[in-house]
N, C-alpha and C positions, 0 to 999 in steps of 0.2 A: 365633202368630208362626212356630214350625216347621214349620205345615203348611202357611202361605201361603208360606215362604220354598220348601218343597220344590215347592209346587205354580208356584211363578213361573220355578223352575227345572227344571220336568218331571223331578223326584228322584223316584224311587221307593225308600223305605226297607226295609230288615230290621234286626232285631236278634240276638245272640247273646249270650246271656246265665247265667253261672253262678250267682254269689253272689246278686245281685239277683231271682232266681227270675222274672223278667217283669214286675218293675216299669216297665220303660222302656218297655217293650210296652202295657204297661197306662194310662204314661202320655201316650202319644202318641195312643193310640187312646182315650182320656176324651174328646178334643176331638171335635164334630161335622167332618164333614170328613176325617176323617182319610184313609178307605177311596180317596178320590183317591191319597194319597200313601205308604201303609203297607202293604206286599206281605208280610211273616213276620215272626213271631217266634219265634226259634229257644231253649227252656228246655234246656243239655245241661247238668245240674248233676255227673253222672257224669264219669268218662275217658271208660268205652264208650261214652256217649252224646256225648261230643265227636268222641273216632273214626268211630261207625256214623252221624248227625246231620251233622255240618261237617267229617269229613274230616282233623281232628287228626290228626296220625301219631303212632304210638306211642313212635315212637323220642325226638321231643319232649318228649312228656308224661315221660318214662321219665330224662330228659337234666334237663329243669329243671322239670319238678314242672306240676301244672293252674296256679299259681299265678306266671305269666311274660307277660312281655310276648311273646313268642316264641310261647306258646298262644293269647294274646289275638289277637296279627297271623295265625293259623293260623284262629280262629273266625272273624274278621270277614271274611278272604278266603272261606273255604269259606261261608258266610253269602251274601255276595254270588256264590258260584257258585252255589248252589243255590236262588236263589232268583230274581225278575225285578227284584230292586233295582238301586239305579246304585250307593247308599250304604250302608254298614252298620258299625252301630259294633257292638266286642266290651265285655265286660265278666267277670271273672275275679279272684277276690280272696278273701279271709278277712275273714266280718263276725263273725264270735267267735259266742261267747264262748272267749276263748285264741287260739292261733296255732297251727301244724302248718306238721310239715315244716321246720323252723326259722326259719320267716316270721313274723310278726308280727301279729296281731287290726288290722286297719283297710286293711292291703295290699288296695291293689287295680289291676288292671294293667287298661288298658283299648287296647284298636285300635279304627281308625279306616281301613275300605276304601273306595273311591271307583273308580269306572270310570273309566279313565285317568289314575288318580295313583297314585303309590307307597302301599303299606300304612301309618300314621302309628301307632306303640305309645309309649303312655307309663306312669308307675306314678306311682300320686298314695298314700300315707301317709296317713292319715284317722287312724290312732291308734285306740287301744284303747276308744271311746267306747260302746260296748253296738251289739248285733247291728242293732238297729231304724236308730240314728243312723246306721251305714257303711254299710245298704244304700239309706237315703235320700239320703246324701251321692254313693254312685254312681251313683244314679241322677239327680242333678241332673247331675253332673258328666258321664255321658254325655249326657245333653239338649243339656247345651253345646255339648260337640263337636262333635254332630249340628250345629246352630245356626250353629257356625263356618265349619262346611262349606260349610254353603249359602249364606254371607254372604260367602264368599271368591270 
């Protein structure tokens, strides 16, 4: 469904991805097909590799933590510069076990870049549910996003 919707809309995807390590990369590209519609997948689970990879400024990361909507809106845009996407969602969060930084186990802040629309960040709460569950759950929940996009 994602891949017909990007391909009906000549979308060219990437990902950026921390917590999820490449799930959403991995599941986009399960589907046969995909290689029409899927340009990168960007793994920075580091700061440096947000920095030196998508262009995160440090001043950012340093300001509100990897774990912000503010880094999320930073990867998804550098994602779609760096890459020949139109679309790119981020993904940035703590899937535990525990919480850091005085965030919370299930936080996870995700952007949403688009060639000619404003940057879209949001922070969905997943809860303390074990590391497996919140990176599955962010990973459905970006699919969505993606999905929305191209359905709008």
């Amino acid at each position: 469904m994602l891949i017909a919707a990007a391909r009906r809309k000549g979308a060219r995807i990437a990902t950026a991805e921390s917590c999820t390590g490449g799930l959403v990369a991995a599941a986009i590209t399960e589907v046969a097909g995909a290689s029409d519609v899927f340009d990168a997948g960007f793994v920075t689970y580091s700061e440096p590799a947000k920095i030196a990879m998508l262009g995160v400024r440090a001043e950012t990361l340093a300001r509100t933590g990897a774990i912000s909507q503010e880094v999320a809106r930073e990867m998804a845009e550098g994602a779609l510069a760096r890459s020949a996407a139109t679309l790119a969602v981020a993904i940035t969060g703590i899937a535990g076990p525990g919480g850091a930084e005085g965030k919370p186990e299930g936080r996870v802040c995700f952007a949403l870049a688009q060639t000619g629309h404003a940057t879209q960040a949001k922070t969905v709460e997943f809860g303390p549910q074990g590391r497996a569950a919140v990176r599955a759950a962010a990973t459905a929940e970006a699919l969505l996003l993606l999905q929305a996009a191209l359905d709008s």
